[in-house]
C-alpha positions in Angstrom: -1.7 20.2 3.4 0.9 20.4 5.8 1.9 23.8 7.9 4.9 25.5 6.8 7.6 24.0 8.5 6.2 20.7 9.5 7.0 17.3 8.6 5.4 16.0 5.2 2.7 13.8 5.1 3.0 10.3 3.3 -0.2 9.4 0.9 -1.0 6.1 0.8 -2.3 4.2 -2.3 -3.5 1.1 -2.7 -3.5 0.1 -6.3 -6.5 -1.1 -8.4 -8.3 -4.4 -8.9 -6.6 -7.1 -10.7 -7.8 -10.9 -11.2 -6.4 -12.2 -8.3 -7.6 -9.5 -6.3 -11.0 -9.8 -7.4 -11.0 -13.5 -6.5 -9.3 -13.1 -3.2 -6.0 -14.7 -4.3 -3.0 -14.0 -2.0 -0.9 -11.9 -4.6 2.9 -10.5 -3.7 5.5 -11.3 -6.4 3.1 -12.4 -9.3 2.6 -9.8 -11.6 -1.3 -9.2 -12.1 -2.3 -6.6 -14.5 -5.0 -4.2 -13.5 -8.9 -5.3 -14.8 -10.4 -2.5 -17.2 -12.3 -1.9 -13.4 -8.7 -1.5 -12.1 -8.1 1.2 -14.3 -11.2 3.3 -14.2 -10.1 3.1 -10.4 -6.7 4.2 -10.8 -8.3 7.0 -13.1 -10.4 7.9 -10.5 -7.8 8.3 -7.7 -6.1 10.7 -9.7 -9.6 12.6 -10.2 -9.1 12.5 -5.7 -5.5 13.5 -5.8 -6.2 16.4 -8.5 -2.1 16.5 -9.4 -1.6 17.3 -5.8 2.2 18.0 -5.9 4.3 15.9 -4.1 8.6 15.9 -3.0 8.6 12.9 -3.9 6.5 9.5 -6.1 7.4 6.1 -5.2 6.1 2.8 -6.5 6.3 -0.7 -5.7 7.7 -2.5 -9.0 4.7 -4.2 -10.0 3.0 -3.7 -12.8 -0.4 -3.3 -10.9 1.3 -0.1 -8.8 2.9 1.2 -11.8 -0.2 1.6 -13.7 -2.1 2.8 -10.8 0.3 5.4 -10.4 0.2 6.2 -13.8 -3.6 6.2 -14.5 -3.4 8.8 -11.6 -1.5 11.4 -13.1 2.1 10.7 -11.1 4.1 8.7 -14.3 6.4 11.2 -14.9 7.6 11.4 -11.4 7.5 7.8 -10.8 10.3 6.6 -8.4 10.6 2.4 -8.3 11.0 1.0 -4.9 11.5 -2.4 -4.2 10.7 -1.9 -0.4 6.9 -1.4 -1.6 6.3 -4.8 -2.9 3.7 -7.1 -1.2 4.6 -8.7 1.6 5.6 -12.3 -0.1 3.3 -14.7 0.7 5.8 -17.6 -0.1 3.5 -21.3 -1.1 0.1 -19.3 -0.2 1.2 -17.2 -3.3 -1.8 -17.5 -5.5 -4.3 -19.3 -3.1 -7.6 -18.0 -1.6 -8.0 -17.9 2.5 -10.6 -20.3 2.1 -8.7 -22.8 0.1 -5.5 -22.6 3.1 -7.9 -23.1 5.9 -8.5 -26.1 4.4 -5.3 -27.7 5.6 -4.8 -24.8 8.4 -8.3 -24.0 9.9 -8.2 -20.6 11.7 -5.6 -19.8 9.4 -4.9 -15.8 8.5 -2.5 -13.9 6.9 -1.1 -12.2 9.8 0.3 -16.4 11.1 2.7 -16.0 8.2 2.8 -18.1 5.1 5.0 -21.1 4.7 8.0 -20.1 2.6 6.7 -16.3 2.8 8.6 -12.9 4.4 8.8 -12.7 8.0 6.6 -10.3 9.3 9.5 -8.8 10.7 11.6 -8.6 7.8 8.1 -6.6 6.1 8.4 -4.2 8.8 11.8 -3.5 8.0 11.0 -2.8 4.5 8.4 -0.1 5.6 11.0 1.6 8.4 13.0 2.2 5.3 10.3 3.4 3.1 9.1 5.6 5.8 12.4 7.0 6.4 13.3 7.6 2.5 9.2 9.5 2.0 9.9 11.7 5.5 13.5 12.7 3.8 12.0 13.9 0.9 11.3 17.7 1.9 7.2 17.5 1.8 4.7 15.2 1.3 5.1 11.9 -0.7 3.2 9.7 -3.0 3.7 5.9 -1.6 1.6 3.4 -4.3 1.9 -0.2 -3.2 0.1 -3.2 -1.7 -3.2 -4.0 0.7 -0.7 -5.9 3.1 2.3 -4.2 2.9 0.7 -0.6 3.2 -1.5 -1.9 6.2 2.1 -2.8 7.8 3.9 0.5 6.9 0.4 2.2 8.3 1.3 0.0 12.1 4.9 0.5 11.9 4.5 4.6 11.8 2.3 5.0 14.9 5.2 2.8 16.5 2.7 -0.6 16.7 4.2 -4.1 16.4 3.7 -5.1 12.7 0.9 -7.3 13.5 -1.4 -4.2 14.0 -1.6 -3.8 10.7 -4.5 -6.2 11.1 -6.6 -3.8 12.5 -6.4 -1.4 9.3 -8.4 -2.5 7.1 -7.6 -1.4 3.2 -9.3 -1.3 0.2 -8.3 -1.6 -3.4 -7.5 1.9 -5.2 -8.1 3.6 -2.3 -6.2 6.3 -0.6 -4.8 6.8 3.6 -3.4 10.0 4.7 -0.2 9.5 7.4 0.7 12.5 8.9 1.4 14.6 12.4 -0.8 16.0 14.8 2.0 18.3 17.1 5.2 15.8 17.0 3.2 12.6 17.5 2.6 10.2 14.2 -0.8 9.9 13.4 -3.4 9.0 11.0 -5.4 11.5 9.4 -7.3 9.5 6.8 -7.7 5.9 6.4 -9.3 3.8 3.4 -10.2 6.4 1.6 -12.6 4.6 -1.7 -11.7 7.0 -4.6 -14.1 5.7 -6.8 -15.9 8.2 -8.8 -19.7 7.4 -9.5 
């Protein structure tokens, strides 16, 4: 909880298992629905969150954020943002690391993907989501992607958008931005919420 008078806090979730994710596929603009594990992990983030309220509840527009924020409790306040899609991984779309460093050994994410977003352009993305969530009046609800979260997590302590490699994130789990004085900071990170 913030003080009275301070800047709100954006929560950070990561929505639940699907297929792809389960397997390790690279998944941005491919809709995935969530497994039945998924669910039970969306469930239990809202078990976490305990219909903390929030200013304001964005979503990315995939069905696997939707549901998440759903399953947790938030569906009535549900605000669609296309800034919280995945970062687009362009031909790796669909394909494991393993299988890519095949034809690019060494190869990770954070070299780009051949057709993909600029890492840049991703950043963008999350300056604007960050700006939209700290003009909301109190804390907000962000529910999006591993990738794209781990981005908007580098981008607010002012890192280049390649630190986002150093934050690790797991599915349905839950990350805490917030201040500490006037400096950006992170106050929880990778939070599992599953119950059990």
């Amino acid at each position: 909880m913030t003080d009275a008078g301070a800047p709100g806090e954006l929560w950070l979730v990561r929505h639940g298992d699907t297929e792809w994710t389960e397997t390790g596929r690279h998944t941005s603009h491919t809709d995935v629905a969530l497994t039945a594990r998924g669910r039970e992990q969306a469930t239990s983030v809202g078990g976490v969150l305990d219909g903390r309220p929030f200013s304001v509840v964005l979503a990315s527009p995939m069905t696997r954020s939707i549901d998440t924020c759903r399953l947790a409790g938030y569906g009535d306040h549900l605000e669609i943002d296309d800034d919280l899609k995945e970062w687009d991984y362009g031909e790796y779309e669909g394909r494991t690391t393993a299988e890519i460093r095949q034809e690019r050994p060494g190869w990770t994410v954070w070299a780009g993907s051949p057709g993909g977003e600029s890492l840049e352009h991703a950043a963008g993305r999350a300056r604007r989501v960050i700006e939209r969530a700290s003009s909301a009046g109190g804390d907000a609800a962000l529910f999006s992607h591993g990738h794209f979260l781990r981005i908007l997590g580098a981008t607010w302590l002012s890192l280049p958008p390649e630190g986002g490699r150093l934050l690790s994130l797991g599915t349905a789990s839950l990350s805490i931005l917030g201040y500490e004085r006037e400096a950006r900071v992170i106050r929880g990170w990778n939070r599992s919420c599953e119950v059990g």
